[in-house]
N, C-alpha and C positions, 0 to 999 in steps of 0.2 A: 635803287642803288644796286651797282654790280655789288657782288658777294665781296664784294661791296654789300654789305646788307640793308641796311636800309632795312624802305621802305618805304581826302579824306571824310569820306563820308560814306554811309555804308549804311542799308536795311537791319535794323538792328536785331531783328531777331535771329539773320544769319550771324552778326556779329556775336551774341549771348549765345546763341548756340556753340559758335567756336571758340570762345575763350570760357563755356563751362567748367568751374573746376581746375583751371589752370592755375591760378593764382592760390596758394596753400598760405598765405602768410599776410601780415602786413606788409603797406605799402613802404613802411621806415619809418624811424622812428617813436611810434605813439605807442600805446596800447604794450598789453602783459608781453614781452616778446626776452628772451636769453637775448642780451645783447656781449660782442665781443670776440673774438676769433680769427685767424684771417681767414678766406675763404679763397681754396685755394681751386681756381677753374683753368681747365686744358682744354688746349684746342688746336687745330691743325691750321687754323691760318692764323695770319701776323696782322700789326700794325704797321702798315709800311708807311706811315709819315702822321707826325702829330701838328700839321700844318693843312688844314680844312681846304685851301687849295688846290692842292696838287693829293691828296688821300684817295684811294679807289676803296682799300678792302674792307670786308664786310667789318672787321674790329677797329679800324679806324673811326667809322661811323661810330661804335660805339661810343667809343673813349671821345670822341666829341660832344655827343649827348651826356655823359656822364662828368665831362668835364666844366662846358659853357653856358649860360644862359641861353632857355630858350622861352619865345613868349608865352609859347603854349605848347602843351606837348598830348602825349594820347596817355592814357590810364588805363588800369586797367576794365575789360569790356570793350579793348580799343575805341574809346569816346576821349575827344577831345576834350581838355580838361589846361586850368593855368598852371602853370611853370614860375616864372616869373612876375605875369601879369597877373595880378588879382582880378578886373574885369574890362570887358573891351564894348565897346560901341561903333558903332558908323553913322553915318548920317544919311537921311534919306535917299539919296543920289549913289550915294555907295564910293563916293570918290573920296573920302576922308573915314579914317580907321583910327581910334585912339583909344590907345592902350595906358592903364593905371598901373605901375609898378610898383610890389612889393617896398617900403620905405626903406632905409638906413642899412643898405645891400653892400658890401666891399666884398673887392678880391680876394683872393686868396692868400698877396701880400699886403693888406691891410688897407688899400687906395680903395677911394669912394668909389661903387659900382650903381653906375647913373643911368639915366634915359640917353644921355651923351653918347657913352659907349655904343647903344643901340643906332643912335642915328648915326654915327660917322663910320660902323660899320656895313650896315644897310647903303649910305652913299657911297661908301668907296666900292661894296661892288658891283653899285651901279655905275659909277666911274669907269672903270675897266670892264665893263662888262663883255665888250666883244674879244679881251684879250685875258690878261693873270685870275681874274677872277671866274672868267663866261661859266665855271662846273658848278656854280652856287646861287647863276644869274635864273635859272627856272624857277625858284623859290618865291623870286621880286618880279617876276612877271607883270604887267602890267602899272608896276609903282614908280612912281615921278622921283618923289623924293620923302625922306624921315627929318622930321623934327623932333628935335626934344622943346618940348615947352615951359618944362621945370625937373630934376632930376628924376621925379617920378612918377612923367608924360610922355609920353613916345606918341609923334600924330605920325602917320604915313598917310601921304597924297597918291591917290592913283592918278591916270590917267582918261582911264574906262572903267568902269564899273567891272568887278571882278565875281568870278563865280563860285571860288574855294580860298578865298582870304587867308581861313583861320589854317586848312591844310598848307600854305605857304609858309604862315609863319612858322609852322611845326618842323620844317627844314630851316629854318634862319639861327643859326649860330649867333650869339653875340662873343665879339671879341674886347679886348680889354686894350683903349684906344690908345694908354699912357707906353704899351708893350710893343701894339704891331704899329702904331704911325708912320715909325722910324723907317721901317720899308714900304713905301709906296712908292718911292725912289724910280727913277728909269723908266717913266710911263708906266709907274703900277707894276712891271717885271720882277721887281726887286721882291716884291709881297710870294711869290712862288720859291723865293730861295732863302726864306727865315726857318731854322730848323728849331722849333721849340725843344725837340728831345736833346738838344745841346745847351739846353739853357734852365736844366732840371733847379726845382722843380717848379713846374708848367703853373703860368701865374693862372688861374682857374676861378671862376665865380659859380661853378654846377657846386653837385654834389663832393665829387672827388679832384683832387688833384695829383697827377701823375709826379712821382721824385724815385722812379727808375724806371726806367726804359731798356730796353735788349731788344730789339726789332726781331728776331727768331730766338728768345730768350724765355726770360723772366721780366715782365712788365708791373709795377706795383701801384693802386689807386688806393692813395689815401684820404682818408675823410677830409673835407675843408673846411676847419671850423667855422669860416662867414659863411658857411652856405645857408640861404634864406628859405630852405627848403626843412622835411623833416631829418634830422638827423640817422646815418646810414647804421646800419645793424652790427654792423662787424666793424675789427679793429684796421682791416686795408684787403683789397681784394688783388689776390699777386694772380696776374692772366701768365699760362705757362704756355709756350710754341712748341709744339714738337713737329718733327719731320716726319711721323708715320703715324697712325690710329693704335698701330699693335703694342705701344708703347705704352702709350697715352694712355688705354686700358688696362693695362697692367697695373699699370700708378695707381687708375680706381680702385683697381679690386684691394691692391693692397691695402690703400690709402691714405697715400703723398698724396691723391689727388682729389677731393671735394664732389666735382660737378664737372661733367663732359657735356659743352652745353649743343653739340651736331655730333652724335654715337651714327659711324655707318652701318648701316643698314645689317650687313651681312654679321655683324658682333652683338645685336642689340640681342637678338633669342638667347642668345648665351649668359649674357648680361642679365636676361629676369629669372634666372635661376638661379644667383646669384646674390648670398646670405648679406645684407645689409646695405641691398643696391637695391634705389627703384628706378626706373625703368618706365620712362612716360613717353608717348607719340600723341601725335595728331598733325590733321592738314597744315600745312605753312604757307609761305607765300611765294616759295622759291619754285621758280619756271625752266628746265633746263632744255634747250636746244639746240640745232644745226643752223650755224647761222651764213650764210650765203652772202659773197660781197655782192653790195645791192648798189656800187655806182656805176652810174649808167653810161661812163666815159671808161670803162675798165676795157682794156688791149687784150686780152686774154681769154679764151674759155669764153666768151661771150654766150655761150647758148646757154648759160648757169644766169644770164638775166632774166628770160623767158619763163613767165607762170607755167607753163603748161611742163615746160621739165622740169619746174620745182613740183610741181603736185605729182607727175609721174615718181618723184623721186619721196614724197609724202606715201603713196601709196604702196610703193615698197619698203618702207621702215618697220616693222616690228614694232612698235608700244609696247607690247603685252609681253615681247620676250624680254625686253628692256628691265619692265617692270619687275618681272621677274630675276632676272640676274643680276642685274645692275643694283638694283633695289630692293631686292628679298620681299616684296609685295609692299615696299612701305612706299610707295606713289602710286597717283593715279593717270590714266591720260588726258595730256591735255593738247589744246589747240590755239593758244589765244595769249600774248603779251603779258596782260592781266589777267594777275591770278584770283581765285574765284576769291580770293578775299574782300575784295573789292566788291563784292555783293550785287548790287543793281547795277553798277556801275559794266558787268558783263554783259557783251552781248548776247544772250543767249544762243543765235544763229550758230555762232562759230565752234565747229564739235572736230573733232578729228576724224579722218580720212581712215576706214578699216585699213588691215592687211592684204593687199591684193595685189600680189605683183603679175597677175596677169591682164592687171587692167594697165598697171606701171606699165607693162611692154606693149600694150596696144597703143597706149600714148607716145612712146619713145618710134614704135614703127613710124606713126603717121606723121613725125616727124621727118622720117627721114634716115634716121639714125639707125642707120644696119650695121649688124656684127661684124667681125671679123676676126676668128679666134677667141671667141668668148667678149670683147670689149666691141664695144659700141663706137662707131666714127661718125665725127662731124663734117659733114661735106664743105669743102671751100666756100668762102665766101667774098665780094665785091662789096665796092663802097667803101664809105668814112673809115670803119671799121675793119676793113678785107681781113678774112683771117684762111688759111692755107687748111686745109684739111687735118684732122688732128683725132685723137683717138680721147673719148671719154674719161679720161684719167688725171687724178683730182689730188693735191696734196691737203689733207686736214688738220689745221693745227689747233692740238689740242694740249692746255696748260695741263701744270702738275698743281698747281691750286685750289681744285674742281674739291667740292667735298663730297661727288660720290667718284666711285672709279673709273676716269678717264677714258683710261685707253681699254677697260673690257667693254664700254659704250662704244667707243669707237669701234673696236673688231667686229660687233656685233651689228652695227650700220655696215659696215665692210661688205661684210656676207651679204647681208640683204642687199644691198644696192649691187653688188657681185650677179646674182640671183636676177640682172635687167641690163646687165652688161655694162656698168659702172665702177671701175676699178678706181678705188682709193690704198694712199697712202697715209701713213702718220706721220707729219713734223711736228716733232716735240717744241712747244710753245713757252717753255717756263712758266714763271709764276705770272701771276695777271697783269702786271704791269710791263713784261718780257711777249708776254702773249697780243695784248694793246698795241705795243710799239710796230709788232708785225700786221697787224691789220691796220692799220693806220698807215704802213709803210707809202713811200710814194703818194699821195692825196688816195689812201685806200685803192692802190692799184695793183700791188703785190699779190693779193691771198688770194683764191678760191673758195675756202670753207673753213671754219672752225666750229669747234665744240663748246658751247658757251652757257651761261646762266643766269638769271635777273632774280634779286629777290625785291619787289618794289614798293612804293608804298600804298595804303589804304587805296587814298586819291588818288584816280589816274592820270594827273597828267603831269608824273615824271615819267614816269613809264611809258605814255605819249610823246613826253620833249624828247626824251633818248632818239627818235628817229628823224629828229627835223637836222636840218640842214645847219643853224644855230648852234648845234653839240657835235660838229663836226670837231675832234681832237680832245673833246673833252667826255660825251655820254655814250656818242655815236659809236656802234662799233660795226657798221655793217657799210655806211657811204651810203647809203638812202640818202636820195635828194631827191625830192618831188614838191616844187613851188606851192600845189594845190593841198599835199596834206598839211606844209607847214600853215598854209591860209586856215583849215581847217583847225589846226593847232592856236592858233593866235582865237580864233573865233571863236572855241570850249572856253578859253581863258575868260573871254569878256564876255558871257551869257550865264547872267546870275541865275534866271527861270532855271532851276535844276532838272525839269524834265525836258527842257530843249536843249538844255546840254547833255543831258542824258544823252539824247537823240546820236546830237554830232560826236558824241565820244563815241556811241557804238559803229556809225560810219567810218568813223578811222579805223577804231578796227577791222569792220571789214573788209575795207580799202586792203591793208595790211594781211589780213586772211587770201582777198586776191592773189594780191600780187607778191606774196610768201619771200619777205627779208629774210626771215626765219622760216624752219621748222619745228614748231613749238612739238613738243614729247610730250613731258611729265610735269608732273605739277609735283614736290614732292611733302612728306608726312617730316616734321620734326620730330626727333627722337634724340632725347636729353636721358642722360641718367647721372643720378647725385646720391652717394651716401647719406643714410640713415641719420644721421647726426644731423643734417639737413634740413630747413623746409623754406617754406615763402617763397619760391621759383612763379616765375611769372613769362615762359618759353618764346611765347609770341611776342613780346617788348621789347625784346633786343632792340639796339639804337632807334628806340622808338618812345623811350622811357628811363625820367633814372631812378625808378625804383625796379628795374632791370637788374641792380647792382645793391641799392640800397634796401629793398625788400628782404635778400633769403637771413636765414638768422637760424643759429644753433638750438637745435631742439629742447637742449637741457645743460 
């Protein structure tokens, strides 16, 4: 998921090693715990749409997880664990999946919440799948069709035997089919233009349901009493938007504000000296980048297709000073789509490129690309493509959405890439969905480069769909088209042997390390800080989890 957050399978003892100690609390409801409170959490980005459709950002995700059934979700230890389903089976072959559902389950307005709902939302967005629904269709990979076989059966028929099942279902939303049917209208279009936050409050079968909404406001999740799950700790958890961090911070220290659940970097030292605040980090899964338009029909700048300038241009970036400023040392460097969360599932081969921009210039010379006052020219060119001589100079767009700082990452790419005769500009990109619309522009033929970030999940193969050809307008943000990775991509799907999918998942990567969509950076460190009154935070869970929400609980 873009920040978008998001986010299966994974070597467990990397796993237990990174979620050591994360989780201070119960998961909700059970056990000796203060129940009661609101819980009130700030954050710098929004919910920009409570319609799972058309939703990008990272708190959207959540409020979907905490709002809808899901069959199976991650726990903490990130290990899959049931949600919904109490247990699941397949049958030999692997082509049939049937899942037991918790009994006598309603919405959140009191209608029977069935295996029904599962299946007719499972086919409808296999129904549209190449259009209104395609950003939800990676999840159903592989699946023919859902049956319900009595309210508290859900069969799914594959096709092909499938290799991450239970990781699919952990992204499948169920929707409440008495609510959304009504738009399916228009070839399915109509399901893109139903706004739940206008129709408060949000008929819900998770843990919470939303009954306010502020898209850059005051957002409130309150408890739902059918929820079939354990009962949430607090009395509603109000998510607060601000437009700055330096605000946001303020609130904590005095405390209007609960729990800052992404503290930037450059505020957090300050933050642990600070009387009734703690103050926790650790590795995350978010990958921040230079992402390079990667279609291969793009009029423009064409020599930004070429590996050999994207690694010139690898070798002049800085990491470490990045790291350092950008990041006050709370990341590390990384090279690779998939973040090391993802465990085995890493290639290990793929490492970043040092700092050496004297090797950047030996590459740009052999090129061809000589100076001219400091900037580098492209010599003319013939064919399909002719492009007229033109000087290395590049517009970056970079949103105001990013939750570390933007544009002191950009100037500081500036420099370096300046430092090989690469002159960049900054267009200012808006928020992610303002940011999207421009790299998308024209079938991806507008941009040059932006500044970008993936936080994905355990599993890799969302973080693999995002490049195929299939998530063009919905995952896709770069125009990568290449027939043979999305073969590749289709073929991880249906190879259940997990060490031969091991295999071909690290080949896409390297494919991808090749031929540099991106310039993967940093990998960065979460850093959350919560008053003292505080505990049960579980940092790594966000929309991955809804004892994410249902967990933290008043210390006294």
């Amino acid at each position: 998921m873009r920040k978008r957050l998001v986010g299966a399978a994974i070597a467990m003892a990397v796993l237990l090693a990174g979620c050591a100690g994360n989780g201070s609390g119960d998961e909700g409801g059970d056990g000796d715990v203060n129940k009661g409170g609101i819980l009130k959490v700030g954050t710098v980005d929004y919910i920009d749409s409570l319609n799972p459709f058309i939703a990008i950002e990272s708190q959207s995700y959540n409020a979907m997880v905490m709002q809808y059934p899901q069959l199976v979700q991650y726990g903490p230890g990130i290990k899959i664990e049931g949600d919904w389903a109490t247990d699941w089976s397949s049958t030999p072959d692997g082509l049939k999946w049937t899942f037991k559902l918790k009994p006598g389950a309603k919405w959140s307005d009191g209608k029977p919440m069935t295996a029904a709902d599962a299946a007719w939302t499972g086919n409808t967005i296999l129904e549209y799948a190449d259009g209104p629904t395609s950003a939800l269709t990676a999840a159903l990979a592989n699946v023919k069709r859902f049956r319900a076989t009595d309210d508290e059966t859900l069969v799914i028929e594959y096709a092909n035997a499938t290799g991450n099942v239970l990781a699919q279902m952990e992204q499948f939303w169920i929707l409440p089919k008495h609510v959304w049917s009504k738009y399916t209208g228009n070839d399915g279009k109509d399901i893109k233009t139903f706004q739940p936050e206008q129709e408060l409050p949000v008929v819900a079968g998770g843990a919470y349901a939303i009954d306010k909404y502020d898209k850059k406001g005051t957002t409130v999740f309150k408890p739902n009493p059918n929820f079939y799950g354990p009962e949430p700790n607090t009395e509603a958890v109000a998510l607060i938007y601000y437009t700055n961090s330096t605000s946001m911070i303020a609130d904590l220290r005095a405390g209007t504000l609960d729990w800052i659940e992404s503290v930037p970097a450059n505020a957090a030292e300050a933050l642990e000296s600070e009387p009734g605040i703690t103050v926790q980090s650790e590795l995350g899964a978010q990958v921040d980048n230079i992402t390079f338009n990667s279609n291969p029909i793009k009029p423009q700048n064409r020599e930004l297709l070429g590996p050999e300038v994207r690694e010139a241009l690898e070798y002049a970036t800085n990491r470490q000073e990045l790291i350092d400023v950008v990041y006050n040392g709370y990341a590390k460097p990384w090279a690779n789509l998939i973040s090391s969360q993802s465990g085995e599932w890493v290639n290990p081969e793929i490492k970043p490129l040092p700092h050496d921009p004297d090797r950047a210039n030996e590459i740009l010379d052999s090129l061809g690309y000589k100076e001219r006052n400091g900037v580098r020219w492209v010599p003319a060119t013939t064919g399909e493509y002719a492009q007229p001589a033109h000087p290395m100079a590049y517009e970056v767009i970079v949103p105001n959405s990013l939750n570390f700082n933007g544009e002191r990452y950009f100037e500081i790419v500036k420099a370096n890439w300046a430092d090989v005769g690469v002159k960049l500009t900054l267009k200012p990109g808006g928020d992610t969905g303002q940011a999207y619309a421009l790299e998308t522009a024209g079938d991806y033929t507008k941009f040059d480069l932006a500044i970008w970030d993936w936080v994905g999940y355990v599993d890799p193969d969302f973080m693999l769909s995002v490049m195929t050809k299939g998530q063009w307008y919905s995952w896709n943000d770069t125009g990568y088209n290449d027939p043979s990775y999305d073969a590749m991509y289709k073929e991880q799907g249906q190879t259940v042997d997990q060490e031969e999918r091991r295999d071909i998942v690290w080949e896409m990567q390297a494919k991808l390390a090749r031929e540099r969509p991106y310039i993967h950076t940093v990998q960065e460190e979460i850093i959350m800080a919560f008053r003292d009154e505080w505990e049960g935070f579980y940092p790594q869970l966000g929309a991955y989890c809804k004892c994410y929400y249902t967990s933290p609980h008043l210390t006294q």
